[in-house]
N, C-alpha and C positions, 0 to 999 in steps of 0.2 A: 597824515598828522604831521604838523610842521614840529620843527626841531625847539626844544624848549614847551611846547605847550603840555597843559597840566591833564594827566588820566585820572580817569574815575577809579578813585579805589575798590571802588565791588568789582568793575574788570580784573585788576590785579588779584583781586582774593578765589577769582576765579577759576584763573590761568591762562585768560584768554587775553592776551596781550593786543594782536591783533587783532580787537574788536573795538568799533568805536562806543565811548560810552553813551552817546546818546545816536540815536536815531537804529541802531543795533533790535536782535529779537534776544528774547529768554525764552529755554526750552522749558518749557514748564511740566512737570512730572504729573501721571497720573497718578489720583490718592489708590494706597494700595486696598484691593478687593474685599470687604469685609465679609465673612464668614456667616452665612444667619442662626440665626440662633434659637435654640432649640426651643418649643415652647413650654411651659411649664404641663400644660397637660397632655403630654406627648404628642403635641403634633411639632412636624418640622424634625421629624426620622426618617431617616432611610430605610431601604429595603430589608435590610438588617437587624433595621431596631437600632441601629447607634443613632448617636446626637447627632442630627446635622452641625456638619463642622467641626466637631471633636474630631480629635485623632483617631485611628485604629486601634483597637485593643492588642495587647501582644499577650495570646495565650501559653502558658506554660506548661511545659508537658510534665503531668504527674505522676508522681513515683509509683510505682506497680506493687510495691508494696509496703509497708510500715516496719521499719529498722527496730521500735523495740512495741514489743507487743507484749499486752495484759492478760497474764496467765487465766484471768475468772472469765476473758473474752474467748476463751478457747476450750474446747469443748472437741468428745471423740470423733462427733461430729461435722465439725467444723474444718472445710477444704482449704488445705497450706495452699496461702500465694506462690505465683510462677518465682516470683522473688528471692526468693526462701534464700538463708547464710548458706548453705548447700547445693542448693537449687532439685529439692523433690521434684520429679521427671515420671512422665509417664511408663507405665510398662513396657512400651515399645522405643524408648530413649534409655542414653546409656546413662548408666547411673555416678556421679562423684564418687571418689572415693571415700568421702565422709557419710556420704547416706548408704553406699554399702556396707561398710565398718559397721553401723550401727544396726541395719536392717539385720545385718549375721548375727548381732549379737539378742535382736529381738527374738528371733525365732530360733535360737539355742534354749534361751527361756522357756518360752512355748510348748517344746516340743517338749519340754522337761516336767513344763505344769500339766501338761495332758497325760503323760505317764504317772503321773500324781491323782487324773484320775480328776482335776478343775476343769471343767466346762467355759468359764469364763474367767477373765482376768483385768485387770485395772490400768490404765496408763500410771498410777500410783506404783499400785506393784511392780509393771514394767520399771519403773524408776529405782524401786530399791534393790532391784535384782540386778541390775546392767551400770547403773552409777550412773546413766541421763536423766537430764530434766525432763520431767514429764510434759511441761508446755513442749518441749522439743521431742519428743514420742509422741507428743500426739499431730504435730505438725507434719513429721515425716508420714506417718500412717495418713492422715487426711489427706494429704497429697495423691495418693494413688486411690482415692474412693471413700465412701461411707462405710467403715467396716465398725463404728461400735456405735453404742446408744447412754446415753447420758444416765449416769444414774447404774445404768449395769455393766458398761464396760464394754470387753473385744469378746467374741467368740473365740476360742482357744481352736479350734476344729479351723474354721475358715480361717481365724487370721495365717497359720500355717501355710495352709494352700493358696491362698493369694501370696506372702513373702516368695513364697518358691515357686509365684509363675514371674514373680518381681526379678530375683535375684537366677533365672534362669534353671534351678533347681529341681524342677517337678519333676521329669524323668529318673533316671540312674544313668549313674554314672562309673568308668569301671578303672580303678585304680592299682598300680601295681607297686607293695613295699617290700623296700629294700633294706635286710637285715632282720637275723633269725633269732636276736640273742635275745637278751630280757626286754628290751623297750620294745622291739618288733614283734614278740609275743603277746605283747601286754596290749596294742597296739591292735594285734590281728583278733583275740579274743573280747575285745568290747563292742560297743554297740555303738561309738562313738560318730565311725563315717554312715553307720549304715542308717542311723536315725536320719540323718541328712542327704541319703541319697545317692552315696556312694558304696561302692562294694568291690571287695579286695579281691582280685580274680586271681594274684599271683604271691609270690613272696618266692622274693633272691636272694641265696647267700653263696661266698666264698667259700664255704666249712663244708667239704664235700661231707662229711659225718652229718650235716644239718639237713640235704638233700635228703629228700625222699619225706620227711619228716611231717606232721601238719599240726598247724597251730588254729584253733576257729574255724576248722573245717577247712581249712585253708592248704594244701599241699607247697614245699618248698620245692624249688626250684634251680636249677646251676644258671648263671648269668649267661651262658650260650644260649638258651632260650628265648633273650629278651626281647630278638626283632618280630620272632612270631608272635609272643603274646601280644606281642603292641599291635600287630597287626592282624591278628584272628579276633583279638577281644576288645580292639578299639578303644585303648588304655590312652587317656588323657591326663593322669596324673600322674607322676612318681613321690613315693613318699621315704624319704633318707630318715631310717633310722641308725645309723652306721657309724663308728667312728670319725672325728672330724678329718686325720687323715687318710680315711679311704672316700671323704664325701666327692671331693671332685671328678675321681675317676670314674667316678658310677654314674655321677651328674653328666661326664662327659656323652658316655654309654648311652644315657636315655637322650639327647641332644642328636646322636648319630639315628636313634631308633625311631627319633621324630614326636617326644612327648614334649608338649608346648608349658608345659605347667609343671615344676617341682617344688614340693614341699619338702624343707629342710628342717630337721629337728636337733642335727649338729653346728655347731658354733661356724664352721667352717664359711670363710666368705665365699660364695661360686664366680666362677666367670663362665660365663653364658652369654649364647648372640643375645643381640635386642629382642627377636620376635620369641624370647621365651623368660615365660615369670618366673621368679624364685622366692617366694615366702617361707621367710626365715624363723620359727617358733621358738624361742627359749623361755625357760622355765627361770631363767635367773633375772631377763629384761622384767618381766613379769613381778617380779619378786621385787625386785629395785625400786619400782615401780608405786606400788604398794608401803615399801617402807619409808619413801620420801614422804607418803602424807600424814603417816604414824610419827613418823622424825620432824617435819617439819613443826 
């Protein structure tokens, strides 16, 4: 192109400078690919069943279970989702802490309505005796099986023996308490552990005058004794009924003797390895507890 002659403005707008305007090509574009379209009387689907042409569906994965549910939808009968605020676990999984707490507290009831001598019992009654909502007792209890019937309620007999193949219970189990005075007494002479499965094989004290002694059938013991019974009678528990400062030293004792679980009735805080529990019972947490909602 000579110097001074005039370009075609569509080159310019183009960007193709060096192209002449005339006697040049245009790339011409192919119209883009139209989609067919589905028919109204379904033909012109896929193998699927989608539109021809539509997009893909994007399924979403739904919730396992319903966050608030309709107490009149729930029924004795009725199996809690895997979802559950807790998560209700089969028999052979380990339980939350929230649905054991409560499973103990079901079958304390229980065991209490049967000695009363009821056959059957209510998720109602369950409620007013434990302070849970009954949609929530009967969620937990659905969870592990069909144990009642609409209209009449739980079996007091079976629901027992199914909680205590739940909560590991069923057998016996053999506990050794420490401390001869009045709460250790009072402690060994009731039927408290033994409704539930436990049974007091020993009882230690420091008071050689208390040695020899029995309380509940129960014979006292000198704490030199402790490795054996742990280990002849297969003592899993210790139960501290003892001043708060003699609790540690005793705690230490059953630590050394190899008891993986101690139950404390003294204020005293323990210090203990990791691989051993220590529940702490006070009668004044308890107490507080109850009067906050009186006060409140």
């Amino acid at each position: 192109m000579r110097r001074g002659a005039r370009r075609d403005p569509r080159a310019r707008r183009r960007g193709r400078r060096d192209r002449p305007a005339r006697g040049g090509y245009r790339e011409r574009r192919s119209p883009a690919r139209r989609l067919p379209r589905a028919h109204p009387r379904g033909r012109g689907r896929g193998p699927r069943g989608e539109r021809a042409g539509a997009r893909p569906r994007r399924i979403r994965a739904r919730a396992s279970y319903c966050a608030a549910v309709n107490e009149t939808s729930i029924s004795e009968q009725t199996p809690a989702e895997p979802g559950d605020i807790d998560g209700p676990l089969g028999v052979g999984d380990r339980l939350s802490l929230g649905v054991a707490a409560r499973l103990s507290r079901y079958l304390q009831v229980l065991i209490q309505a049967r000695k009363m001598g009821r056959e059957t019992i209510s998720s109602q009654e369950l409620a007013e005796y434990t302070h849970i909502n009954s949609t929530q007792i009967r969620r937990d209890l659905s969870g592990f099986g069909k144990f009642g019937k609409r209209g009449v309620g739980y079996r007091v007999d079976s629901l027992v023996t199914e909680i205590r193949k739940i909560l590991h219970t069923s057998g016996q189990h053999n506990i050794a308490l420490f401390g001869a005075g009045h709460l250790g007494q009072a402690i060994a002479s009731s039927d408290i552990f033994a409704d539930h499965g436990f049974r007091i094989v020993a009882i230690f004290d420091v008071d050689p005058d208390a040695v020899g002694q029995k309380h509940g059938g129960v014979p006292v013991r000198a704490l030199s004794d402790l490795e054996a019974v742990v280990r002849e009678d297969e003592v899993v528990v210790g139960v501290l009924a003892v001043p708060a400062s003699a609790a540690q030293a005793v705690a230490d004792q059953l630590v050394e003797a190899g008891v993986k679980i101690i139950f404390n009735y003294s204020e005293q805080l323990l210090q203990v390895p990791p691989e051993v529990t220590v529940h702490t019972s006070s009668p004044a947490v308890d107490l507080l507890y109850a009067l906050y909602f009186y006060l409140a």
